[in-house]
C-alpha positions as CSV (number, residue, x, y, z in Angstrom):
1,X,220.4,-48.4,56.9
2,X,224.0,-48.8,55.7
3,X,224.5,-52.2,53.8
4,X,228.1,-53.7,53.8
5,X,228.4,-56.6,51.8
6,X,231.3,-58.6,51.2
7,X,231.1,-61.3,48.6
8,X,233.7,-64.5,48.6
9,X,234.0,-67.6,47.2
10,X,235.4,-70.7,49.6
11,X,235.1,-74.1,47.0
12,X,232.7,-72.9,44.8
13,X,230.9,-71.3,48.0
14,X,229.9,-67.4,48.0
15,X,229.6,-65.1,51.0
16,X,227.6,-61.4,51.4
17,X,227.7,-60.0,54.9
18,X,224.7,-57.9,55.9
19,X,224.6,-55.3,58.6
20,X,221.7,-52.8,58.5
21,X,221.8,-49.1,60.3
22,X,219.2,-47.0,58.6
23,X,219.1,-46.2,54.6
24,X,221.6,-48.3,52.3
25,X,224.3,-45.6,51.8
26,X,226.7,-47.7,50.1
27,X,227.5,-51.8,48.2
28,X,230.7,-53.5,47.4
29,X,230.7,-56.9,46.4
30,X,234.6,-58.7,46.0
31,X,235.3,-62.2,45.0
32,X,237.8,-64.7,45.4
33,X,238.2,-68.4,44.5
34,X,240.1,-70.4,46.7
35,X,239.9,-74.0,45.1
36,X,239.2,-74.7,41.7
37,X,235.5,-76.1,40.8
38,X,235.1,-79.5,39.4
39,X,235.7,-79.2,35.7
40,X,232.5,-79.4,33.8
41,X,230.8,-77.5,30.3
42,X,228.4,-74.6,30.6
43,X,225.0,-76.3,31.5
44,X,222.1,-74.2,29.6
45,X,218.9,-74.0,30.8
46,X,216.7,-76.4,29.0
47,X,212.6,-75.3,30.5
48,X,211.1,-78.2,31.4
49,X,213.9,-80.6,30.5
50,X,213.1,-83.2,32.9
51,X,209.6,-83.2,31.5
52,X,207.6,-82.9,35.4
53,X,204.8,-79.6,34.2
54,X,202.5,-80.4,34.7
55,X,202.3,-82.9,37.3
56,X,200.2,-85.9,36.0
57,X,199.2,-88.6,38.9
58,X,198.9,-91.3,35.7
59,X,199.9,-89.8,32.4
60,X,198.5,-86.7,30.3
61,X,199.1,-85.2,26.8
62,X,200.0,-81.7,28.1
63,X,204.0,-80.9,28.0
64,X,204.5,-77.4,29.7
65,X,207.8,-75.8,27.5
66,X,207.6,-78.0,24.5
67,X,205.3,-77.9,21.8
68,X,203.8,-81.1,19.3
69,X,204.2,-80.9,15.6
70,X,201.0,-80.5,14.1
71,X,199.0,-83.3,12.7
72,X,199.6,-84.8,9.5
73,X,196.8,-84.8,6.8
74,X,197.2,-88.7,6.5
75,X,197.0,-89.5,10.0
76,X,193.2,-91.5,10.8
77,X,192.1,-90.5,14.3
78,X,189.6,-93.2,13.5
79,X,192.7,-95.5,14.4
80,X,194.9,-93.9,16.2
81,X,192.6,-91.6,18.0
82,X,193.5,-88.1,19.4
83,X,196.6,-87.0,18.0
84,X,197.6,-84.9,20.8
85,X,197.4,-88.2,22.9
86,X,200.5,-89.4,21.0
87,X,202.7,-87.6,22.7
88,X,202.5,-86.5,26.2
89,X,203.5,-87.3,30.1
90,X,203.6,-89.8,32.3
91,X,204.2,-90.7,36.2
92,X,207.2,-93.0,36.9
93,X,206.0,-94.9,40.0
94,X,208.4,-96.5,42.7
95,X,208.2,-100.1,43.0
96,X,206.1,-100.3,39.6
97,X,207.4,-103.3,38.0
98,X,208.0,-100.8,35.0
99,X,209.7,-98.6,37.4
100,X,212.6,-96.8,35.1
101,X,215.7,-96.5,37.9
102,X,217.3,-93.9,36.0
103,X,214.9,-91.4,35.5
104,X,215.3,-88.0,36.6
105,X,212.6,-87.2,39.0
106,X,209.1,-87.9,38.8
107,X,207.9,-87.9,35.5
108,X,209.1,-88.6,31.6
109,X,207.0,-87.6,28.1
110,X,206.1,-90.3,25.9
111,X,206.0,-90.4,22.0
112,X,204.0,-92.7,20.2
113,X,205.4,-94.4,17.0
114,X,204.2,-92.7,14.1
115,X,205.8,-90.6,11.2
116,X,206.4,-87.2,11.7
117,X,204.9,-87.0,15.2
118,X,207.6,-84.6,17.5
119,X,208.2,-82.2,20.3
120,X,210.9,-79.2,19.9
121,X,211.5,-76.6,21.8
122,X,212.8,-72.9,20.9
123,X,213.1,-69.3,21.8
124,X,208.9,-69.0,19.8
125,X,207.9,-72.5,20.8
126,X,204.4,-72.9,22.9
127,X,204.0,-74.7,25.4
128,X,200.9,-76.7,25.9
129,X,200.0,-74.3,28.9
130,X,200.3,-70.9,26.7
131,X,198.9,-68.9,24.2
132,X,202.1,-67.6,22.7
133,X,205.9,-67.6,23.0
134,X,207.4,-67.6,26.6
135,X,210.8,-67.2,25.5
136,X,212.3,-68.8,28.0
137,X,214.5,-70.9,26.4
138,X,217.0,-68.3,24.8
139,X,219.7,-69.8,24.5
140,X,221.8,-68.9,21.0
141,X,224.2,-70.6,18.9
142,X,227.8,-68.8,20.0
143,X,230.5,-68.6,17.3
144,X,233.6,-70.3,18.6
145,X,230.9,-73.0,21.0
146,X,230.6,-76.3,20.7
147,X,227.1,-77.6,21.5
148,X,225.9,-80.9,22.6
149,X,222.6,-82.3,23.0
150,X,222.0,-85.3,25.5
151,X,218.7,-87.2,26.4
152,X,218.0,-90.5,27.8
153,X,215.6,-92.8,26.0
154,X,214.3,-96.4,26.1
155,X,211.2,-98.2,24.4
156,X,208.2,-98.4,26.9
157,X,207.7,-102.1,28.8
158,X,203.7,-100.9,28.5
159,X,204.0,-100.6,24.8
160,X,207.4,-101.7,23.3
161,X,208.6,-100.7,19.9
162,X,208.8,-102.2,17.2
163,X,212.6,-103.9,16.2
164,X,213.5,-101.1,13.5
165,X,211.5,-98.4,14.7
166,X,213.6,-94.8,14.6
167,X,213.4,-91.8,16.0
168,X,215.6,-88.8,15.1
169,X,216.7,-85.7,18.1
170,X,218.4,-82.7,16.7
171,X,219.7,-79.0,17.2
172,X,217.8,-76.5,14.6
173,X,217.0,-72.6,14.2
174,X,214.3,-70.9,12.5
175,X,214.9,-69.3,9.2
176,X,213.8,-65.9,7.8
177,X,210.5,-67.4,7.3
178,X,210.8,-69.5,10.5
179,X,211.2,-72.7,8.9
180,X,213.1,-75.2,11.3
181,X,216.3,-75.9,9.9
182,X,218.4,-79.2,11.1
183,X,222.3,-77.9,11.9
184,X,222.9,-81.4,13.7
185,X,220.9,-84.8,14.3
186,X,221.0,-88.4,15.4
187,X,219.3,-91.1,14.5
188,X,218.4,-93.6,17.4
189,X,217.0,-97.3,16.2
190,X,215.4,-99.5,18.1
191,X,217.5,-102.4,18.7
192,X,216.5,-105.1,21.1
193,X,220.0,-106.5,21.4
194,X,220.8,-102.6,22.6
195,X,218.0,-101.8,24.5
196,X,218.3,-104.7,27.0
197,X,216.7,-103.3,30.1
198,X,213.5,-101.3,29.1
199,X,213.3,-99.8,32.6
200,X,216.7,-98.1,32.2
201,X,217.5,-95.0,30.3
202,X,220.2,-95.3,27.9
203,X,221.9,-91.9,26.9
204,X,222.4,-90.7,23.0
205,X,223.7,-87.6,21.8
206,X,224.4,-84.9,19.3
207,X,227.2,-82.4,18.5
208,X,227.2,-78.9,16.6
209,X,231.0,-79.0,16.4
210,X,232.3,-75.4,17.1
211,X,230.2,-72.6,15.7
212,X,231.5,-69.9,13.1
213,X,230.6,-66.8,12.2
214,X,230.1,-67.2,8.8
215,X,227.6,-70.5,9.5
216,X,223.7,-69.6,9.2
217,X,222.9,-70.6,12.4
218,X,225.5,-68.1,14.1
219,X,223.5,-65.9,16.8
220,X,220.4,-67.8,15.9
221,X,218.4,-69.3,19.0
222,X,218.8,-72.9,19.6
223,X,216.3,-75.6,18.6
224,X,215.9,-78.5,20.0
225,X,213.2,-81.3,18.2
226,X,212.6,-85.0,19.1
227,X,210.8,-86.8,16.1
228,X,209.7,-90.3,15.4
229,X,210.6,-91.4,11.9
230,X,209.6,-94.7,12.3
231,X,208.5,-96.7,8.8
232,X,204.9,-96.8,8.5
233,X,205.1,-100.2,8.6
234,X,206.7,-100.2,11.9
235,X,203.9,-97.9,13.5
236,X,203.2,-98.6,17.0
237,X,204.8,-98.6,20.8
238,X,205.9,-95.4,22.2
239,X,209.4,-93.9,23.1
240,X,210.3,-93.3,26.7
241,X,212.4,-89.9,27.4
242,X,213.8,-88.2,30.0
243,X,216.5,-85.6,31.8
244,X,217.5,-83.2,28.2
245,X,221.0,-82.1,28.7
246,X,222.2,-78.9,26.6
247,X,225.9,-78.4,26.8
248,X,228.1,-75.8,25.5
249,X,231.5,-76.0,25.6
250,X,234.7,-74.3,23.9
251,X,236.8,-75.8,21.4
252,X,240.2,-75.8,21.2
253,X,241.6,-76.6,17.9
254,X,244.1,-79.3,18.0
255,X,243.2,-80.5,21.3
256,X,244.3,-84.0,21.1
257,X,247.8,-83.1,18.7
258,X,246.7,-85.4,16.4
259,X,247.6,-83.2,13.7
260,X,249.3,-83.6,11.4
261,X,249.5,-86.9,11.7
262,X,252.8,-88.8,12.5
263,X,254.6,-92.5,11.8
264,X,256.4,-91.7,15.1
265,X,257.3,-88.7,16.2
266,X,257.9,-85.2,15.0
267,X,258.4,-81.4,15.7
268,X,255.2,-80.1,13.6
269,X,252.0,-79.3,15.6
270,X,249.2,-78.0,13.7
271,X,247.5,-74.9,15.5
272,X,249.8,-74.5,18.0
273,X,252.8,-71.9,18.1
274,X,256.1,-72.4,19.7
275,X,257.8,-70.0,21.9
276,X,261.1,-68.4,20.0
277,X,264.5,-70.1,20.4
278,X,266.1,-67.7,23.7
279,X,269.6,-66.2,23.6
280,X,271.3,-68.8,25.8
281,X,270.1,-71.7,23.9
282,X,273.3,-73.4,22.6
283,X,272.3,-76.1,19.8
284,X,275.3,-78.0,19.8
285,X,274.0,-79.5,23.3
286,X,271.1,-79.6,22.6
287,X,270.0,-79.9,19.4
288,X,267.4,-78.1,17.1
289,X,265.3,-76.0,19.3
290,X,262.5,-77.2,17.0
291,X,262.6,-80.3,17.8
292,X,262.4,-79.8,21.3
293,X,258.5,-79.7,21.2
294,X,256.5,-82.1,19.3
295,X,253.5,-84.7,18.6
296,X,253.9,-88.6,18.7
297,X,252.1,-91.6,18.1
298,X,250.8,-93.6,21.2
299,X,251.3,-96.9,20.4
300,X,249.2,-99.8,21.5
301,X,250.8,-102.9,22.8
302,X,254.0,-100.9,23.4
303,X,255.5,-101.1,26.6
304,X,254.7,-97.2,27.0
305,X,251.6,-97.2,25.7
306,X,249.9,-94.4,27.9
307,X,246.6,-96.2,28.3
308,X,244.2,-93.0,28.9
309,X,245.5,-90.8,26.1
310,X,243.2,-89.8,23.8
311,X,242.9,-90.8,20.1
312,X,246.4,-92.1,18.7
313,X,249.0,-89.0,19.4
314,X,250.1,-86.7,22.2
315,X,252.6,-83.5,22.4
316,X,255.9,-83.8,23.9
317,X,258.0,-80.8,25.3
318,X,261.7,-81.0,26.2
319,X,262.1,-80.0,29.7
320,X,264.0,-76.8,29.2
321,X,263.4,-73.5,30.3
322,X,261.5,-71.6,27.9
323,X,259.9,-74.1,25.7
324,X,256.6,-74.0,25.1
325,X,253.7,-74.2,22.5
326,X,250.5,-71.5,23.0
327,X,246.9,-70.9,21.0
328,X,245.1,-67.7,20.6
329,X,242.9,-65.8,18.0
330,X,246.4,-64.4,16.4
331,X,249.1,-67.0,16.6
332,X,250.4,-69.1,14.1
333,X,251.7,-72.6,13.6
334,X,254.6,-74.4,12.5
335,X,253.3,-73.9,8.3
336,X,254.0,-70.3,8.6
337,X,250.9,-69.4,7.2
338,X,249.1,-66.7,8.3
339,X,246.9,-66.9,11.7
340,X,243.9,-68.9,11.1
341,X,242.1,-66.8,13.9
342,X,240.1,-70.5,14.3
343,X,240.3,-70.3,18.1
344,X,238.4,-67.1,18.8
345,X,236.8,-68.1,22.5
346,X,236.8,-64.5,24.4
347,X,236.9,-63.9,28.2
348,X,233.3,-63.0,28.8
349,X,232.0,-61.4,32.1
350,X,230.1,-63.2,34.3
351,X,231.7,-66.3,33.3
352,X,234.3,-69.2,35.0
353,X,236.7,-71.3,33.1
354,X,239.2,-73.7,33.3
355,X,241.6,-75.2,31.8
356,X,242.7,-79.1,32.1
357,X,245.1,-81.3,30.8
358,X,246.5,-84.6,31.2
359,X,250.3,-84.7,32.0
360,X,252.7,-87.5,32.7
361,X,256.8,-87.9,32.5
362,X,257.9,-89.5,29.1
363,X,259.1,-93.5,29.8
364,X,262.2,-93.3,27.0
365,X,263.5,-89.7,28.6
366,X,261.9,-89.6,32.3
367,X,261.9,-86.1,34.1
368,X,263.7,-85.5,36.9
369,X,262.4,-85.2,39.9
370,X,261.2,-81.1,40.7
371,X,261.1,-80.5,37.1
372,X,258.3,-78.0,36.7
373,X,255.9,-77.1,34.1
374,X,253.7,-74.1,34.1
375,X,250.0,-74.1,32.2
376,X,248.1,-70.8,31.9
377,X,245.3,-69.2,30.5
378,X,246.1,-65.7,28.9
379,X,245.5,-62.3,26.7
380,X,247.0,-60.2,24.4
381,X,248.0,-56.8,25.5
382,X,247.9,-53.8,22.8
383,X,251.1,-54.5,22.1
384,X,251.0,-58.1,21.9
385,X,252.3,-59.6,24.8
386,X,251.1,-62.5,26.2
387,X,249.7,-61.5,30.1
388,X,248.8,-64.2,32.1
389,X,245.5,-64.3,34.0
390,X,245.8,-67.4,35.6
391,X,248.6,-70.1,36.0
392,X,249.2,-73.7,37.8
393,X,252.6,-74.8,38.4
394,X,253.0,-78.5,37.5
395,X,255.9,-80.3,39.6
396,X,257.0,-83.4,38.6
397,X,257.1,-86.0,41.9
398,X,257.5,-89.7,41.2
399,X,255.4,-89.8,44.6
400,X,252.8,-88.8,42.5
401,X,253.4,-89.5,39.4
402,X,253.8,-93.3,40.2
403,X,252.7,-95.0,36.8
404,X,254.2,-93.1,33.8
405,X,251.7,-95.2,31.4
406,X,248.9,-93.4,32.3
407,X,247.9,-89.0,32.2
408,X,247.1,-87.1,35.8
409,X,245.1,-84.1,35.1
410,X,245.6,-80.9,36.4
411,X,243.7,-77.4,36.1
412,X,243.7,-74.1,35.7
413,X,240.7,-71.6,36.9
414,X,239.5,-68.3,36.6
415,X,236.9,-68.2,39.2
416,X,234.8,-65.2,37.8
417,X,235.5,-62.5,35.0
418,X,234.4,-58.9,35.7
419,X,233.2,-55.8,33.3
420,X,236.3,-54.1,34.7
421,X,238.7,-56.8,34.3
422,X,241.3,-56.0,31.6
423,X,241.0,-59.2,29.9
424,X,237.3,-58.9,29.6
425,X,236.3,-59.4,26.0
426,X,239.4,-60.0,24.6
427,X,241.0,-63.4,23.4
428,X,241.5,-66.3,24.9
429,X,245.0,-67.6,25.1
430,X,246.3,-71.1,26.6
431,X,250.3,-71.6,27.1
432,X,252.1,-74.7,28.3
433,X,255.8,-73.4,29.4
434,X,257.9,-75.9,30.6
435,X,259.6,-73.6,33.8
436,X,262.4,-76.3,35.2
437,X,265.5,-75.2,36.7
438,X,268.6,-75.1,34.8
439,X,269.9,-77.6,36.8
440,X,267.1,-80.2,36.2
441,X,267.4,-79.8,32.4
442,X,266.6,-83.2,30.5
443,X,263.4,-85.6,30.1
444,X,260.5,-84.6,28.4
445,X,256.8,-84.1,29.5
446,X,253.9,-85.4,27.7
447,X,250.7,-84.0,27.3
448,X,247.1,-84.4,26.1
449,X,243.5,-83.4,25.9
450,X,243.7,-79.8,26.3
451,X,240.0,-78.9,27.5
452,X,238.7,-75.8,28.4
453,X,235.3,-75.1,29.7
454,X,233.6,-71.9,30.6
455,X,230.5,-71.5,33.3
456,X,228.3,-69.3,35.0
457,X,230.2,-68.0,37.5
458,X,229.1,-68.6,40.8
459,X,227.8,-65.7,42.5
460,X,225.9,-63.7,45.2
461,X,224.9,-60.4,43.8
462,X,222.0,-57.6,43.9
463,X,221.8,-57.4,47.5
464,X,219.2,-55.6,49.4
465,X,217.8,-54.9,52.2
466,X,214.0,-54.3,52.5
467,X,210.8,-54.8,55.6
468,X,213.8,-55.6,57.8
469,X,215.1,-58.3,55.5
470,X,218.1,-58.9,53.6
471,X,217.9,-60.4,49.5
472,X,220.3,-61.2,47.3
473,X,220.5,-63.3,44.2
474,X,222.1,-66.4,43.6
475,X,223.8,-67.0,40.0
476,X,225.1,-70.0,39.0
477,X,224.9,-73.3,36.1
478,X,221.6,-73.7,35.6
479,X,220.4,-76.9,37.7
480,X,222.6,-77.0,40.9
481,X,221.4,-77.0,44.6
482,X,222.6,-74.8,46.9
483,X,221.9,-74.6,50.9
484,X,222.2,-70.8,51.9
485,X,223.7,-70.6,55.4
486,X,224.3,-67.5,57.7
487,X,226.3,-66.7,60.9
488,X,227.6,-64.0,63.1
489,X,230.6,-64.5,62.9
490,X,232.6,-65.6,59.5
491,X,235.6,-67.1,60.3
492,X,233.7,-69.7,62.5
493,X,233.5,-73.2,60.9
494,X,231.1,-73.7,58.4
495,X,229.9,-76.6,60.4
496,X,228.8,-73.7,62.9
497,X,226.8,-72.1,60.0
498,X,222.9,-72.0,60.1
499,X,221.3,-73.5,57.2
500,X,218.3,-71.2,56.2
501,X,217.3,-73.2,52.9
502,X,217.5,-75.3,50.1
503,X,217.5,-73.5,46.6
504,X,217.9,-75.3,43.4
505,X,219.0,-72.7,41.1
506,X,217.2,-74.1,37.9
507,X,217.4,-71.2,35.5
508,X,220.9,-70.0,36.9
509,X,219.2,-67.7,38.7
510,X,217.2,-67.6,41.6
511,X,216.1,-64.9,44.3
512,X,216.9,-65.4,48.4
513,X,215.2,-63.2,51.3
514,X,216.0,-64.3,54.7
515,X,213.0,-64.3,56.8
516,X,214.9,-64.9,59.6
517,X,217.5,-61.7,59.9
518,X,217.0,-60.0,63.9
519,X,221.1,-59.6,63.8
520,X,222.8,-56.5,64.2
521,X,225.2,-58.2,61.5
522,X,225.3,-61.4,59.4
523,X,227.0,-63.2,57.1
524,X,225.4,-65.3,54.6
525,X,227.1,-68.1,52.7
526,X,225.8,-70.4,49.7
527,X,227.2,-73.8,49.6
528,X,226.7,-76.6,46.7
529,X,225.3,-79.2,47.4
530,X,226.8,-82.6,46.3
């Protein structure tokens, strides 16, 4: 059987063609992303997040995944009862008049109201169903990652809280001596005046700003820990929670140009370097070349206040060819110190990202219309130079650009990075290069929010063909649903395409056999669902 297999990507949607004739002799797999994805942070795989194992038809103490601190010596069974009952499960019934119509899925744990009483969850956790570590939450803190912890909480209608009572959620890792040791926490109070509608989830979060080597936690497995701290005067009702959210993103230092901070406006911009003055440049026209790329302060109640900016200041570049500011592990800023190598994000395979920002033409010095502005991600070469991966090409329309108050984001992507890739494992690099025809020179862009996010590429991979059936494996952000779809022919529309099933890829990875295959050849397709 000979397997040919070609692998693309139409709007986030891979595609492996299958055509057996005897013993596999050879695989290729290619890739190509034709529209970026939706821009989102790397999703990690939280076991059990949604808190639905086991399946309870009322409510239960067992939590598959997460594990209960252990009892404290002052706690009176005697008037409390079990404490293993004090945190647990529960059934969230349509049409209950306690019905919570935000919860994710079927079921949300419980945690009673009493001191020290918690579930966390880490790579040597145990779950209420095993006898030892499962490991299957793995996750580890990544130097240059930001994380961000999400849950959504309210008090129970059954049992409300007490006004007061707390209850604190962090990010932890085990020490030498596998002590849990807080890197991050909230603390959530009960507030009736907040919590308005107890059958409605209300999110809360924590951040681990961006991660550096030097920090303890640094390759150490994430933690994550729920724990009522509620005053012992306060002890009673029971914590609703539901649908934990672990998000890693990248940070870019400087994001926002808020630094340093200006009365006005000015040419310095912390973090970011500036591309040298070129040959042609004439400063009697123009000016400085410094001062052609700046920060300024967005002012509210000003008649160009740009109302989606965020924080107080944006960056500004003069719309002339060559100017631009770029950010990598080696370049420098305007201080002329040294690189603070503070943005050390690297290009790692198996991994998507994109890059967004919002643009818009400056009110005092407008753009003229086909001014362009280019916005790529890069790496250093061995010598230095800056090689583009991936670029966008802004164009400045007032067709689209209609209110000049208010940022339009645009993207960047690099749909999948490969082993053999030559930017694999090195830096990551972001330039904004204003790219406008001499004979459009004049106006300025302004910019904002850079963002950049990486994912789990999206992927069909490890084909196979086995009992007259083909499998492959589907890789992607933990949590989406996909439908895989075949057909004979691949340039029919996907409309024409025969769904064979419905996978929700929970872990970011999930196995496919079609049961189904009696073609000669097929091509198999996996779309996301909304």
């Amino acid at each position: 059987m000979t397997i040919i297999l070609q692998a693309r990507m139409f709007n986030t949607v891979p595609r492996i063609a299958s055509r057996p004739r005897g013993m596999p002799a050879a695989l290729a797999l290619t890739a190509l992303l034709a529209a970026a994805p939706a821009l989102r942070a790397g999703n990690l795989y939280v076991p059990n997040g949604s808190f639905e194992s086991p399946s309870t038809s009322l409510a239960g103490p067992a939590i598959d995944s997460w594990q209960k601190a252990p009892q404290p010596p002052t706690f009176d069974p005697n008037v409390f009862g079990a404490w293993d009952n004090l945190a647990g499960v529960f059934t969230n019934t349509p049409g209950s008049p306690v019905f919570i119509d935000n919860a994710n899925a079927n079921q949300l744990a419980y945690l009673f109201a009493y001191p020290q009483l918690a579930l966390f969850q880490d790579d040597n956790s145990v779950g209420s169903s095993d006898t030892s570590p499962t490991h299957a939450f793995n996750s580890t803190y990544e130097p240059g990652r930001a994380y961000h912890l999400t849950v959504g909480l309210t008090s129970s209608s059954y049992e409300p809280l007490s006004s007061g009572s707390t209850l604190q959620m962090s990010l932890y890792y085990r020490d030498a001596s596998s002590n849990l040791v807080t890197v991050a926490a909230t603390n959530i109070t009960f507030d009736p005046a907040i919590f308005t509608n107890l059958t409605h989830l209300m999110d809360f979060q924590v951040t681990v700003p961006t991660v550096n080597a030097t920090d303890a936690w640094a390759g150490q497995n994430i933690g994550i820990q729920f724990m009522s701290t509620v005053s012992p005067v306060l002890i009673g009702g029971v914590w609703d929670l539901d649908n934990v959210r672990l998000t890693e993103t990248i940070e870019v230092p400087n994001f926002s140009f808020e630094s340093p901070s200006t009365s006005l406006a000015g040419p310095a911009i912390d973090s970011w370097q500036k591309a040298p003055q070129p040959p042609t440049f004439d400063p009697n026209v123009f000016g400085a070349w410094d001062n052609l790329a700046g920060v300024f302060t967005n002012t509210p109640g000003s008649p160009v206040f740009i109302d989606n900016a965020n924080a107080n200041q944006l960056a500004y570049l003069f719309a002339y060819p060559q100017v631009a500011i770029f950010q990598d592990y080696n370049s420098t800023d305007w201080t002329g110190s040294a690189p603070t190598h503070a943005f050390h994000a690297k290009f790692r395979p198996g991994k998507a990202y994109t890059l967004a920002v919002g643009f818009t033409s400056s009110s005092y010095e407008p753009l003229s219309a086909g001014s362009t502005l280019q916005m790529s991600l890069y790496y250093r070469d061995a010598s230095s130079n800056r090689v583009a991966v991936a670029a966008t090409t802004v164009t400045y329309d007032p067709t689209v650009f209609t209110n000049l108050d208010r940022l339009l984001d645009f993207q960047v992507t690099i749909p999948e990075v490969k082993p053999t890739d030559p930017w694999a494992g090195q830096y990551i690099g972001i330039q904004f290069m204003t790219t406008t025809a001499p004979n459009l020179i004049g106006g300025v862009w302004d910019l904002d929010n850079v963002r950049l996010t990486e994912t789990v590429a999206t992927v069909l991979n490890h084909p196979g063909w086995a009992n007259g059936q083909f499998s492959c494996a589907l890789q992607s952000e933990p949590g989406l649903a996909f439908q895989m779809l075949a057909a004979t022919d691949a340039s029919q529309p996907g409309t024409n395409w025969t769904s064979l099933a419905t996978i929700t890829n929970v872990t970011g990875s999930s196995s496919f056999t079609d049961t189904t295959t009696t073609q000669a050849r097929r091509f198999y397709r996996a779309r996301q669902s909304p």
